[in-house]
mmCIF file as Biopython writes it, N, C-alpha, C and O atoms, coordinates in Angstrom:
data_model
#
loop_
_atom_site.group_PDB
_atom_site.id
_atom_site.type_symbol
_atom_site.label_atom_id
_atom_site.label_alt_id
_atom_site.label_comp_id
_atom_site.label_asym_id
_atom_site.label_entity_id
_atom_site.label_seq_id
_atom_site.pdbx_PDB_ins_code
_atom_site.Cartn_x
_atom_site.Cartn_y
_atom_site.Cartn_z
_atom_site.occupancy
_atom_site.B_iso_or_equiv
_atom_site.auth_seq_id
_atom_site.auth_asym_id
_atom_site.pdbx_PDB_model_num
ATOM 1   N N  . UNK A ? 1  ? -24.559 -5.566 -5.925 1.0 0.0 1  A 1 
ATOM 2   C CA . UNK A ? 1  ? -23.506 -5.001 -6.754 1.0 0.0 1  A 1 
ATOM 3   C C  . UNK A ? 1  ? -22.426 -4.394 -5.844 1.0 0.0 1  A 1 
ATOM 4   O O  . UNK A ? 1  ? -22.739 -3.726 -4.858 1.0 0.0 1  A 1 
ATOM 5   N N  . UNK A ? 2  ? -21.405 -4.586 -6.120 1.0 0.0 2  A 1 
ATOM 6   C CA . UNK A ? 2  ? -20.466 -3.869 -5.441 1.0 0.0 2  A 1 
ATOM 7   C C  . UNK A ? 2  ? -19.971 -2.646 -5.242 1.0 0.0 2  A 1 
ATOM 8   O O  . UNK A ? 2  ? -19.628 -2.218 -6.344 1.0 0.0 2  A 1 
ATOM 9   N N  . UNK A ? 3  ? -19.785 -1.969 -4.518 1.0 0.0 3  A 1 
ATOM 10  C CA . UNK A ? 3  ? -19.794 -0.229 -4.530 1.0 0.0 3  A 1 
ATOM 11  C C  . UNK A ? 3  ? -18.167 -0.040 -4.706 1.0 0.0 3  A 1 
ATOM 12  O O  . UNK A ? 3  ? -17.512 -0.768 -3.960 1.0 0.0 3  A 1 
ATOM 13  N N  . UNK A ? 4  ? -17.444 0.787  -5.538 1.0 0.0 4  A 1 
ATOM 14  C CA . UNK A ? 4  ? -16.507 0.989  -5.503 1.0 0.0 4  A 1 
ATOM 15  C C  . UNK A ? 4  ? -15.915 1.902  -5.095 1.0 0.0 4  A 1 
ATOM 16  O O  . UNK A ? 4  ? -14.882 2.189  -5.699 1.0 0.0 4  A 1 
ATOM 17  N N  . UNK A ? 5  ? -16.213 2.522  -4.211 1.0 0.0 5  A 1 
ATOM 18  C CA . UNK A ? 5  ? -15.493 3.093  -3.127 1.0 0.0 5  A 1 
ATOM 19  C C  . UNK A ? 5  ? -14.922 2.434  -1.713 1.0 0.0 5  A 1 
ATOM 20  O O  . UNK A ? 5  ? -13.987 2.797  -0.999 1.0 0.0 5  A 1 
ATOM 21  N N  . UNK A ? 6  ? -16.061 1.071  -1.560 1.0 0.0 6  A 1 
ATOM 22  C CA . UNK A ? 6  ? -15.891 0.474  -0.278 1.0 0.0 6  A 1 
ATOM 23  C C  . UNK A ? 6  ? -14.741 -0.806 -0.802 1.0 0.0 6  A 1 
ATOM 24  O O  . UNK A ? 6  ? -14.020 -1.501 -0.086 1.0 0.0 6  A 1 
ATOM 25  N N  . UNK A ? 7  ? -14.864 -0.812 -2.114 1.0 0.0 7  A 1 
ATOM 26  C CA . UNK A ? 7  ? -13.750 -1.987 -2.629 1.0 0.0 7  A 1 
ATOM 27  C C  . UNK A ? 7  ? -12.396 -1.195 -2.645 1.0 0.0 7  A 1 
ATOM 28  O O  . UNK A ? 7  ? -11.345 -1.715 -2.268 1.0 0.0 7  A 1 
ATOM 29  N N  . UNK A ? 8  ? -12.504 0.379  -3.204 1.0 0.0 8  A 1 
ATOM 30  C CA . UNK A ? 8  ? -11.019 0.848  -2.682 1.0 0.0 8  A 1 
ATOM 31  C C  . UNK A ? 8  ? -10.297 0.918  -1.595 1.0 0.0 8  A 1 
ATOM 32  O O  . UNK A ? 8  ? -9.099  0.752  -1.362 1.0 0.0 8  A 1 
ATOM 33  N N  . UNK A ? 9  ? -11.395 1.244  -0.840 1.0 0.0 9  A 1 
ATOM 34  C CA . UNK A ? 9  ? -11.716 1.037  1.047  1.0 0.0 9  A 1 
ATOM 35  C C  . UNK A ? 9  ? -10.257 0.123  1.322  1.0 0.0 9  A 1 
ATOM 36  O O  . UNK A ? 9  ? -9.130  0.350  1.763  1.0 0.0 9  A 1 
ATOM 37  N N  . UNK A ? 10 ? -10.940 -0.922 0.833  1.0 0.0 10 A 1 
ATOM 38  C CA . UNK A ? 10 ? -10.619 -2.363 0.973  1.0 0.0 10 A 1 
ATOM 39  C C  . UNK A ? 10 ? -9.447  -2.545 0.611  1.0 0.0 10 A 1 
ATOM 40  O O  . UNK A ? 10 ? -8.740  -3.299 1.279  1.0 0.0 10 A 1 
ATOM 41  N N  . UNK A ? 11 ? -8.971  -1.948 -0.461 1.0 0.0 11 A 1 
ATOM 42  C CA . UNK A ? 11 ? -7.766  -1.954 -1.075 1.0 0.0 11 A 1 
ATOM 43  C C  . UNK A ? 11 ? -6.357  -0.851 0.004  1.0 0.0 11 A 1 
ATOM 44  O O  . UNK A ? 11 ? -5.212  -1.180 0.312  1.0 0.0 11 A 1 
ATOM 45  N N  . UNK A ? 12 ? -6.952  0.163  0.234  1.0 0.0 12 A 1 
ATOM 46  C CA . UNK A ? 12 ? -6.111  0.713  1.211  1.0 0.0 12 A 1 
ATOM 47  C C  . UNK A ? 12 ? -6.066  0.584  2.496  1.0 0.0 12 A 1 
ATOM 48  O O  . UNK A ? 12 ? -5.344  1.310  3.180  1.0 0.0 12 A 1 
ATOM 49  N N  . UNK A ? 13 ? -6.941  -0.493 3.075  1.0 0.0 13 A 1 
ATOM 50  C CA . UNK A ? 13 ? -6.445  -0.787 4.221  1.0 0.0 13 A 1 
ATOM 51  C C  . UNK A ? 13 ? -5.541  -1.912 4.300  1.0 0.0 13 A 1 
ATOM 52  O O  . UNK A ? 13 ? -4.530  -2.040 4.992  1.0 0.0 13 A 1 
ATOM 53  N N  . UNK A ? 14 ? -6.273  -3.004 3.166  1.0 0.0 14 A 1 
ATOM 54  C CA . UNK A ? 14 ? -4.886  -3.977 3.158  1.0 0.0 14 A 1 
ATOM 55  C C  . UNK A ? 14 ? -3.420  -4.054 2.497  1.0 0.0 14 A 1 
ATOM 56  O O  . UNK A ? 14 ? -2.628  -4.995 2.545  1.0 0.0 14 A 1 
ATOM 57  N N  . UNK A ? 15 ? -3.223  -2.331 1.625  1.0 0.0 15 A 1 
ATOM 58  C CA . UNK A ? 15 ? -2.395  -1.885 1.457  1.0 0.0 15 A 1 
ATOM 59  C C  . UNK A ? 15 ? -1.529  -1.340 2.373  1.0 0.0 15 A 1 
ATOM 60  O O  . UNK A ? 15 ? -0.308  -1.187 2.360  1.0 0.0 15 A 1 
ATOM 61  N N  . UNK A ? 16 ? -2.239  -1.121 3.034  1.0 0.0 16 A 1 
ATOM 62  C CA . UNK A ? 16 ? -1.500  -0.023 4.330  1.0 0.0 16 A 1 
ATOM 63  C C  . UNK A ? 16 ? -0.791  -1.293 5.255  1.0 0.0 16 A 1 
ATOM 64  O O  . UNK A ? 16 ? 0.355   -1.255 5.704  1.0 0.0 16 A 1 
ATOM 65  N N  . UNK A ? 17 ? -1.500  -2.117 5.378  1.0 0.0 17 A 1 
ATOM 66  C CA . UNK A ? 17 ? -0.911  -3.429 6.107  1.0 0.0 17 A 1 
ATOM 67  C C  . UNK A ? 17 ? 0.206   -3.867 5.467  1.0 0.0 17 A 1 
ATOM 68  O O  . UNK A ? 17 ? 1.132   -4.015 6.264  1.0 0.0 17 A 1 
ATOM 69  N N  . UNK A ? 18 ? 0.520   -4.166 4.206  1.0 0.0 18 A 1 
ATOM 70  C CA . UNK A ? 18 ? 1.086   -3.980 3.510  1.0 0.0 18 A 1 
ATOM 71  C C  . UNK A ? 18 ? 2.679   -3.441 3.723  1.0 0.0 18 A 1 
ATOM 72  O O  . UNK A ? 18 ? 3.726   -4.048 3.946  1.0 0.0 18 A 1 
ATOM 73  N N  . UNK A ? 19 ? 2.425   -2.322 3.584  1.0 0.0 19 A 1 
ATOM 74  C CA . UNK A ? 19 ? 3.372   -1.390 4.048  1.0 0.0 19 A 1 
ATOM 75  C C  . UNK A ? 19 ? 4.164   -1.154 5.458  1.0 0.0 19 A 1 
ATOM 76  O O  . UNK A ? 19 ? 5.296   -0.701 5.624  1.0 0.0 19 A 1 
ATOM 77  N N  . UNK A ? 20 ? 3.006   -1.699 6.628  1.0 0.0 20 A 1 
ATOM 78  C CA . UNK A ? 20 ? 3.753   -1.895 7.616  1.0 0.0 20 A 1 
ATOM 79  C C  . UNK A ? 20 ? 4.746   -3.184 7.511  1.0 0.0 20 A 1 
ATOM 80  O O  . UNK A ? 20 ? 5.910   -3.172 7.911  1.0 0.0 20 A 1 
ATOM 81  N N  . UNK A ? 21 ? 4.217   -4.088 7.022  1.0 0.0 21 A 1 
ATOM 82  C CA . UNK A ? 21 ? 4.959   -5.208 6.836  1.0 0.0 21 A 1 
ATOM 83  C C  . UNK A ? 21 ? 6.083   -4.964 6.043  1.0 0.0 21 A 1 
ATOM 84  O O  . UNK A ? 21 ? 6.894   -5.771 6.498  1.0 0.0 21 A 1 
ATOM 85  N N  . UNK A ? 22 ? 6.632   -4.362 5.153  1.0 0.0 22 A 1 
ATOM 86  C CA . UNK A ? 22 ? 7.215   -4.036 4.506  1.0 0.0 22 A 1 
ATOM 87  C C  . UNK A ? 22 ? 8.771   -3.718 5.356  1.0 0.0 22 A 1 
ATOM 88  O O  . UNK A ? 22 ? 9.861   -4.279 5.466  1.0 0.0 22 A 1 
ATOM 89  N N  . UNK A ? 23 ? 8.049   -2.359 5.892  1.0 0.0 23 A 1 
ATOM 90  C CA . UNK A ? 23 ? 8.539   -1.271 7.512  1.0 0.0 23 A 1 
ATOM 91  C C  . UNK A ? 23 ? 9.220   -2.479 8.760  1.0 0.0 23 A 1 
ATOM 92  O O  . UNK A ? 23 ? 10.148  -2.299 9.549  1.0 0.0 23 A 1 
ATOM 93  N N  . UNK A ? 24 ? 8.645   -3.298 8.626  1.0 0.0 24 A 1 
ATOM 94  C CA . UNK A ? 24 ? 9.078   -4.341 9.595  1.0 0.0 24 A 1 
ATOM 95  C C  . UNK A ? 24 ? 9.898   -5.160 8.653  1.0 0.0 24 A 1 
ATOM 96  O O  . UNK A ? 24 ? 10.835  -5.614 9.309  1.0 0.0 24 A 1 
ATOM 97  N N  . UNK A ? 25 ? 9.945   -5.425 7.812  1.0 0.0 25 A 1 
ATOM 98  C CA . UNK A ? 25 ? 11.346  -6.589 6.560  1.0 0.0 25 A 1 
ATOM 99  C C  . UNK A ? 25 ? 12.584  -5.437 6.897  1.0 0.0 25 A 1 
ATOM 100 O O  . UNK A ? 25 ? 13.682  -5.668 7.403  1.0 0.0 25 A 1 
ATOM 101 N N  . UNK A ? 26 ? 12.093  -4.278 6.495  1.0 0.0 26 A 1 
ATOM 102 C CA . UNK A ? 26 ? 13.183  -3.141 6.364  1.0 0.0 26 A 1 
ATOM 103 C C  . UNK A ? 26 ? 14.181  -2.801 7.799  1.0 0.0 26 A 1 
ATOM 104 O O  . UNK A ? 26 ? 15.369  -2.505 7.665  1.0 0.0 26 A 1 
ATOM 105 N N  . UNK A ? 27 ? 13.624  -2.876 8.940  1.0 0.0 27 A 1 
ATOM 106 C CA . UNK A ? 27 ? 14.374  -2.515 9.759  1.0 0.0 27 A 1 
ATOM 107 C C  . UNK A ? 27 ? 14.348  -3.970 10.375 1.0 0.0 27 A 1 
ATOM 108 O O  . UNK A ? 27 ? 14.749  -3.816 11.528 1.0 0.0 27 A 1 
ATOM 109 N N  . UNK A ? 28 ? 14.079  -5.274 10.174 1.0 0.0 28 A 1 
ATOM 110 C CA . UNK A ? 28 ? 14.696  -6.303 10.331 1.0 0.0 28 A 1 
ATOM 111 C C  . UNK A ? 28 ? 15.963  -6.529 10.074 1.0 0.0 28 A 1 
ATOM 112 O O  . UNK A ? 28 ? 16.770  -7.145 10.769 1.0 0.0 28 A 1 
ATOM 113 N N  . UNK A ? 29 ? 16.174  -5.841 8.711  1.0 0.0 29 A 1 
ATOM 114 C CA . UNK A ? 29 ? 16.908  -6.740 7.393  1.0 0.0 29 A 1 
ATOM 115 C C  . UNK A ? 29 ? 18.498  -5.281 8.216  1.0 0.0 29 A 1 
ATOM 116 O O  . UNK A ? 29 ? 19.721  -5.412 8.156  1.0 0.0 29 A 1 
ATOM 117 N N  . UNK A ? 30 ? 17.814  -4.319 8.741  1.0 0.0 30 A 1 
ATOM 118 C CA . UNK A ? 30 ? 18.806  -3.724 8.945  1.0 0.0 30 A 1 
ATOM 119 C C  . UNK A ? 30 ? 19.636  -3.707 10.935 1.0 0.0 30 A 1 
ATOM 120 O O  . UNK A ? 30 ? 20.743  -3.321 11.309 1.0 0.0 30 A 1 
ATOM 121 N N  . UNK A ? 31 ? 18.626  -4.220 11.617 1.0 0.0 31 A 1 
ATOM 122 C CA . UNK A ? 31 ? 19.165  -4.939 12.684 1.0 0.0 31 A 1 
ATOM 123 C C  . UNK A ? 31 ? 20.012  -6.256 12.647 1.0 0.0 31 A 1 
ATOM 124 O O  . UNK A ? 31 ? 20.779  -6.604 13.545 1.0 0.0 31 A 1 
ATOM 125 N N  . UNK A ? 32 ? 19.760  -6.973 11.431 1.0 0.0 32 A 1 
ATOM 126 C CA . UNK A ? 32 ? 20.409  -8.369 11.717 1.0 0.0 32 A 1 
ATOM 127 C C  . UNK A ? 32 ? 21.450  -7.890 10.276 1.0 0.0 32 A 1 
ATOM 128 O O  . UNK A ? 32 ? 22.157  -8.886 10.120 1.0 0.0 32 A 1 
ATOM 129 N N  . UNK A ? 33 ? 21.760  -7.083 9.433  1.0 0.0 33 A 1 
ATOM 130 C CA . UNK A ? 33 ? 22.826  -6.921 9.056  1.0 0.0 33 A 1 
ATOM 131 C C  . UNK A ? 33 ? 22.433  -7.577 7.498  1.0 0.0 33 A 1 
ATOM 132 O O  . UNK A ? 33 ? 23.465  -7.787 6.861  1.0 0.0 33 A 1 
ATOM 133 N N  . UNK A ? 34 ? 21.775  -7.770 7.102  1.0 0.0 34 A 1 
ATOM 134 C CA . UNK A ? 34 ? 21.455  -8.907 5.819  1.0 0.0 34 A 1 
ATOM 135 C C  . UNK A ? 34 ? 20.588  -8.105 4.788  1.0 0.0 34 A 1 
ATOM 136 O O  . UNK A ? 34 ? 19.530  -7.477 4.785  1.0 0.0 34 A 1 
ATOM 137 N N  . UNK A ? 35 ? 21.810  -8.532 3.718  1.0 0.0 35 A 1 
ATOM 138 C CA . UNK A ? 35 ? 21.515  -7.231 2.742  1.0 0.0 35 A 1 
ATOM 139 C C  . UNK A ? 35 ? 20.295  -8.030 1.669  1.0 0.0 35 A 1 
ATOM 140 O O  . UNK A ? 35 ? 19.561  -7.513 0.827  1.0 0.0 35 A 1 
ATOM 141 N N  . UNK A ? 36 ? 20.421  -9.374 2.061  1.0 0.0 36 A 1 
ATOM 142 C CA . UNK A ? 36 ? 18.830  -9.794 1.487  1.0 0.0 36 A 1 
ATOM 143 C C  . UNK A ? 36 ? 17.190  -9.137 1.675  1.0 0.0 36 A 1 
ATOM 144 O O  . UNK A ? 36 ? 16.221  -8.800 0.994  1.0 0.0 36 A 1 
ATOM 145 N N  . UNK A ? 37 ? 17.589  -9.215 2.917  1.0 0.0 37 A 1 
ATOM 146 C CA . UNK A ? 37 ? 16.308  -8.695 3.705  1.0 0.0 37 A 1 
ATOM 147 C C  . UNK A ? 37 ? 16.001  -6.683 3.343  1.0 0.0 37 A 1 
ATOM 148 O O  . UNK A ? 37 ? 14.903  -6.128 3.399  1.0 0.0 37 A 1 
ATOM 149 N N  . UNK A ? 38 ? 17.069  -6.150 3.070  1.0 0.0 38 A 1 
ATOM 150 C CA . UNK A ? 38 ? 17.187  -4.917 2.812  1.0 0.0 38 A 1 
ATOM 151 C C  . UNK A ? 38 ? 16.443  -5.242 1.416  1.0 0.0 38 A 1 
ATOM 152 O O  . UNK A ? 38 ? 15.258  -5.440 1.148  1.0 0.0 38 A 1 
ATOM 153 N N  . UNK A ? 39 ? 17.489  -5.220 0.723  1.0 0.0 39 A 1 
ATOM 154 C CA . UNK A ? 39 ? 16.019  -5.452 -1.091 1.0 0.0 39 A 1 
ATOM 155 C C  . UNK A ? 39 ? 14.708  -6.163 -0.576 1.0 0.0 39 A 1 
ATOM 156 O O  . UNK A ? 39 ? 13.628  -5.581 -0.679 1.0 0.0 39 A 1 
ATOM 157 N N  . UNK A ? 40 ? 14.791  -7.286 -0.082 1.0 0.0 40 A 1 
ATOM 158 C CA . UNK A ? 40 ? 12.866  -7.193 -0.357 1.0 0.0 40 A 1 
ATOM 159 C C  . UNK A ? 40 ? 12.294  -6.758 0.833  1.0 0.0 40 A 1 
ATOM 160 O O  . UNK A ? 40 ? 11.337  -7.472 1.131  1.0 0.0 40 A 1 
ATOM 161 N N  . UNK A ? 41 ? 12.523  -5.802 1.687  1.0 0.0 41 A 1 
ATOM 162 C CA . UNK A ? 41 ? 12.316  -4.977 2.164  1.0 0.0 41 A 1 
ATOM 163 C C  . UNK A ? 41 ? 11.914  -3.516 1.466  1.0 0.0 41 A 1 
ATOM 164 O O  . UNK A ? 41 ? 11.003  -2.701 1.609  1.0 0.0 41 A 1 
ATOM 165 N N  . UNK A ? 42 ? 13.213  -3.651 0.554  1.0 0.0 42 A 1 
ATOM 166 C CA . UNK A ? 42 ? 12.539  -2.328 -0.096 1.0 0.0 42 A 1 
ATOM 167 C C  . UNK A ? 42 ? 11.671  -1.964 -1.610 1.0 0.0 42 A 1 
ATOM 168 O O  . UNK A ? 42 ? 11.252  -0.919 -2.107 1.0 0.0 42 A 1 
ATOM 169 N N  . UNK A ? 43 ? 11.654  -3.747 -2.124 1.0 0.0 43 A 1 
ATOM 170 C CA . UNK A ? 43 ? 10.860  -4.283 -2.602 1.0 0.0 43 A 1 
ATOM 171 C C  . UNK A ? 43 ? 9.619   -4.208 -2.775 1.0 0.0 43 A 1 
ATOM 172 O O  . UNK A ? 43 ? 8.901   -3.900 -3.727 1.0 0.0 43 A 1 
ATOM 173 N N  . UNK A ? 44 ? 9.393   -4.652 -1.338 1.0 0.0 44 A 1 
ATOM 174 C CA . UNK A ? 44 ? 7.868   -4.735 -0.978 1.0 0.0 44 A 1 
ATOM 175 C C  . UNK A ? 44 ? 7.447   -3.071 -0.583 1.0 0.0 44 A 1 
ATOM 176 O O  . UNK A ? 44 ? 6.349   -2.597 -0.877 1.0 0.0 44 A 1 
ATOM 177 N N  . UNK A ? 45 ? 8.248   -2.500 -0.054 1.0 0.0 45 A 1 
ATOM 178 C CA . UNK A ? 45 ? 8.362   -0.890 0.143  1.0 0.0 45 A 1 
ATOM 179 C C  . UNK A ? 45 ? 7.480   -0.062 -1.094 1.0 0.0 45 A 1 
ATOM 180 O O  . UNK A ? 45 ? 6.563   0.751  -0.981 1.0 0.0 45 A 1 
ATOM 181 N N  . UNK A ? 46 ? 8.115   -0.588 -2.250 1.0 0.0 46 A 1 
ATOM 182 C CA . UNK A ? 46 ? 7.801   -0.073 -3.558 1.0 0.0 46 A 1 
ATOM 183 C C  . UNK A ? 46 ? 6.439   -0.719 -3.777 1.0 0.0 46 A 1 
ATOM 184 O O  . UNK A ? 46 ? 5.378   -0.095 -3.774 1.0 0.0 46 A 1 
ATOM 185 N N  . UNK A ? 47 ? 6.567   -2.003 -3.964 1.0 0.0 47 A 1 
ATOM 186 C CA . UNK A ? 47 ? 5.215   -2.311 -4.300 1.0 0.0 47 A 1 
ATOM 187 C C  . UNK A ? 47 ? 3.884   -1.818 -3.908 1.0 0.0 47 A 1 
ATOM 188 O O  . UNK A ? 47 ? 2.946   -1.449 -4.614 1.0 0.0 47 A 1 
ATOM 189 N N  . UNK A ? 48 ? 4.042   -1.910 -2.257 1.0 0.0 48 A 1 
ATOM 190 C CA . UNK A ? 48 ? 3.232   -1.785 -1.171 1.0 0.0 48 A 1 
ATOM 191 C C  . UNK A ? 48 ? 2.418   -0.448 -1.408 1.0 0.0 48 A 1 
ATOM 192 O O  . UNK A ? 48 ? 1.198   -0.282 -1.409 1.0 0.0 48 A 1 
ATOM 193 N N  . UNK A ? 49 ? 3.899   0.853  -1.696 1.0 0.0 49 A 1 
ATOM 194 C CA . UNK A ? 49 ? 3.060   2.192  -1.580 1.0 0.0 49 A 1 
ATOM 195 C C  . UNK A ? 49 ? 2.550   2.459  -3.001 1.0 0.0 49 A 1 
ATOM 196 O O  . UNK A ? 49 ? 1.579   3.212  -3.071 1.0 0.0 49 A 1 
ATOM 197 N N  . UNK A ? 50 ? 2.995   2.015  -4.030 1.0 0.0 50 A 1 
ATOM 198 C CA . UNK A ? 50 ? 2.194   1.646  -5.985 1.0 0.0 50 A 1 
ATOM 199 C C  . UNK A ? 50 ? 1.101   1.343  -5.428 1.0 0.0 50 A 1 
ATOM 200 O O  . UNK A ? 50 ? 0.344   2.278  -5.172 1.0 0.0 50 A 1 
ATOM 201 N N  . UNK A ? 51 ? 0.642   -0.185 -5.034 1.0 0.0 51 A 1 
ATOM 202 C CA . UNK A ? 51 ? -0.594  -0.019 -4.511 1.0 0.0 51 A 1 
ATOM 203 C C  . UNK A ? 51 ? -1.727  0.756  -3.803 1.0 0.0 51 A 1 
ATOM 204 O O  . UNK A ? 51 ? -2.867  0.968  -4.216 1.0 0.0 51 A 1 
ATOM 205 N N  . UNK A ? 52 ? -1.079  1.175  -2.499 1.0 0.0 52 A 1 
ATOM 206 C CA . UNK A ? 52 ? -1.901  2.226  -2.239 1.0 0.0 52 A 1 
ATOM 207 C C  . UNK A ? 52 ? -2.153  3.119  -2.975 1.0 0.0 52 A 1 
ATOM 208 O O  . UNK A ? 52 ? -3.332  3.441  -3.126 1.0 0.0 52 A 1 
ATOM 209 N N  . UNK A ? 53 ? -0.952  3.906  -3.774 1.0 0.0 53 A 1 
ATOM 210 C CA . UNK A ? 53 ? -1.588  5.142  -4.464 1.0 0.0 53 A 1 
ATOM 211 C C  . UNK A ? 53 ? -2.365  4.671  -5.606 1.0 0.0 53 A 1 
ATOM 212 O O  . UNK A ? 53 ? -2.641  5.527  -6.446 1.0 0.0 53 A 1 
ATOM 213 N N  . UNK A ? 54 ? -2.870  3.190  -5.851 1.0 0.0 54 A 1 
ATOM 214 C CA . UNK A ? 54 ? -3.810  2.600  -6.766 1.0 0.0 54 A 1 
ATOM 215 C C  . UNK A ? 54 ? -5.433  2.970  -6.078 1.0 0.0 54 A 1 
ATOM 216 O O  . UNK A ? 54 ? -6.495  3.408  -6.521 1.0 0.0 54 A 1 
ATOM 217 N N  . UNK A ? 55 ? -4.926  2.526  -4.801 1.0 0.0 55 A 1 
ATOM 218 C CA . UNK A ? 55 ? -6.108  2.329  -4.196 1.0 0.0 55 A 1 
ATOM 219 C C  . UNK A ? 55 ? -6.936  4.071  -4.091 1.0 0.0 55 A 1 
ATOM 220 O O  . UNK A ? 55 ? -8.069  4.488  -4.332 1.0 0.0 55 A 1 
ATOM 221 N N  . UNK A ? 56 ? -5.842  4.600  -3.677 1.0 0.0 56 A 1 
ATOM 222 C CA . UNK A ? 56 ? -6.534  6.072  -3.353 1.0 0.0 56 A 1 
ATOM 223 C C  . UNK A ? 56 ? -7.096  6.607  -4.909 1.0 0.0 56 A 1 
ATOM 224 O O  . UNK A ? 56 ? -8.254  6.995  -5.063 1.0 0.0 56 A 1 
ATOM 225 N N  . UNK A ? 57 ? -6.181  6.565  -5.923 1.0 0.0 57 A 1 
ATOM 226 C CA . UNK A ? 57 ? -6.938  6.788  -7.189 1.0 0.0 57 A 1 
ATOM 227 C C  . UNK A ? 57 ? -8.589  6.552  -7.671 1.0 0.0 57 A 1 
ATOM 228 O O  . UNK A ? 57 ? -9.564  7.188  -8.072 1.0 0.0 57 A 1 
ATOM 229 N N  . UNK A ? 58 ? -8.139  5.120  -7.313 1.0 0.0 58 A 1 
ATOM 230 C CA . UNK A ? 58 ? -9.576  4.603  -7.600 1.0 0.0 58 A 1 
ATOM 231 C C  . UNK A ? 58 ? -10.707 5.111  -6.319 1.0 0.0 58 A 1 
ATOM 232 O O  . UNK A ? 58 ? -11.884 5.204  -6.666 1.0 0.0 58 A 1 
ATOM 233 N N  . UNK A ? 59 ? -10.399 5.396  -5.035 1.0 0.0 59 A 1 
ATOM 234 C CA . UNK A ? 59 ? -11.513 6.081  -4.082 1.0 0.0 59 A 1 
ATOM 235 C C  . UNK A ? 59 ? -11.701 7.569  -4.617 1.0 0.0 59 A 1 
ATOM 236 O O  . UNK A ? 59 ? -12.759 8.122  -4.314 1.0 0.0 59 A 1 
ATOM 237 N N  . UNK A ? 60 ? -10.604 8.399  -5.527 1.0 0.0 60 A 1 
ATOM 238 C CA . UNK A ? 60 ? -11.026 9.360  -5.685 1.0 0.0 60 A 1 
ATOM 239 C C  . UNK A ? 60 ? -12.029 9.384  -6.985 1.0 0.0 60 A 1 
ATOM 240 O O  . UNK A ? 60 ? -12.990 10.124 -7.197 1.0 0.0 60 A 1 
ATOM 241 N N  . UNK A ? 61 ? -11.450 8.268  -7.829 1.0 0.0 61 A 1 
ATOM 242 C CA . UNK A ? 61 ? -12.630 7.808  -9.196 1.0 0.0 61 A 1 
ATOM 243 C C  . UNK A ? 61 ? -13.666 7.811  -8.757 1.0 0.0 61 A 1 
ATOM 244 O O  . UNK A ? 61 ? -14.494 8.554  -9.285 1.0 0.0 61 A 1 
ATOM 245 N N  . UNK A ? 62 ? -13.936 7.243  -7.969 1.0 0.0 62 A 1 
ATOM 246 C CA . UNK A ? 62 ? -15.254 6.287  -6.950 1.0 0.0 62 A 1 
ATOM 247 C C  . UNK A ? 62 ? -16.637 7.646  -6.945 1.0 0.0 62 A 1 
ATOM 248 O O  . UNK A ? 62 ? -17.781 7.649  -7.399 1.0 0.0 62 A 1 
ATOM 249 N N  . UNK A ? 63 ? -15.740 8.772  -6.130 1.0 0.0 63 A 1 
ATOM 250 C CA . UNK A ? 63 ? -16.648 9.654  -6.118 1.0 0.0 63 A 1 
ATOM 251 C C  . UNK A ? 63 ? -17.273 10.488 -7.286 1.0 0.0 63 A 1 
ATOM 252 O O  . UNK A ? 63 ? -16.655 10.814 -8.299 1.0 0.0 63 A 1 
ATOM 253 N N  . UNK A ? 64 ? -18.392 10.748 -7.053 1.0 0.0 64 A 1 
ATOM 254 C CA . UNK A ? 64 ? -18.716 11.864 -8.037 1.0 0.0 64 A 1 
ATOM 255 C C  . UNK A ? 64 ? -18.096 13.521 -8.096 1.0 0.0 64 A 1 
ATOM 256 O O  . UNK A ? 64 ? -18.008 14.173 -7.056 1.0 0.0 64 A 1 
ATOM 257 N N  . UNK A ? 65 ? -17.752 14.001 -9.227 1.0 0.0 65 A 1 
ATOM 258 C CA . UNK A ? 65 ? -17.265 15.520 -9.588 1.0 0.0 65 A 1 
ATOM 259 C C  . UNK A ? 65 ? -18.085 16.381 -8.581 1.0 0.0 65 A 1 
ATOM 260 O O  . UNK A ? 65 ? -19.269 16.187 -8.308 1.0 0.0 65 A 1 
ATOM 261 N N  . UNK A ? 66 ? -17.363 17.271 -8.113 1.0 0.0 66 A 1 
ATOM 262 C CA . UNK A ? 66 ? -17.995 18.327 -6.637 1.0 0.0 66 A 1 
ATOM 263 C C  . UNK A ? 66 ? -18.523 19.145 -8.337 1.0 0.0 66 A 1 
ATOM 264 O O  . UNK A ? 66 ? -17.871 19.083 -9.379 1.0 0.0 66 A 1 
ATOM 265 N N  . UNK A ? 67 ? -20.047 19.957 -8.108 1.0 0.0 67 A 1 
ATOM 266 C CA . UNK A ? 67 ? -20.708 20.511 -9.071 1.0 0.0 67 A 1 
ATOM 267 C C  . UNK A ? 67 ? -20.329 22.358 -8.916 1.0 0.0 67 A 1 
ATOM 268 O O  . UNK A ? 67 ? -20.933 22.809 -7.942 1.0 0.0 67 A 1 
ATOM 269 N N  . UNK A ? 68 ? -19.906 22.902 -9.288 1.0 0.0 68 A 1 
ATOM 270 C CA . UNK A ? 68 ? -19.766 24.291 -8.388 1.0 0.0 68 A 1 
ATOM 271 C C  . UNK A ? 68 ? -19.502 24.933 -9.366 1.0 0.0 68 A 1 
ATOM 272 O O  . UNK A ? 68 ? -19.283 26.140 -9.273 1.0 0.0 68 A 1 
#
């Protein structure tokens, strides 16, 4: 069965990759002057960090309530 914490795991690291890639469209798009590359640069910007904060949601679901 799958544990869902190690599947959020999963989700924010290849989110985070994600995001660097993103970080790299963005200051591409702004070295070579091309206002294409700027939107899906900041595109993927948006998407990239939605996801992660998906991913972290669900690692904080994942765990059980601290009892205190």
């Amino acid at each position: 069965m799958n544990d869902p914490g190690r599947m959020a795991k999963r989700v924010i690291v290849t989110q985070s990759l994600s995001l660097a890639i993103a970080i790299a469209v963005l200051v591409w798009g702004t070295l070579s002057g091309k206002t294409a590359l700027l939107v899906l640069g900041f595109v993927l910007l948006v998407a990239a960090a939605a996801m992660l904060g998906v991913g972290v949601w669900l690692l904080r679901r994942s765990r059980p309530a601290p009892r205190g």
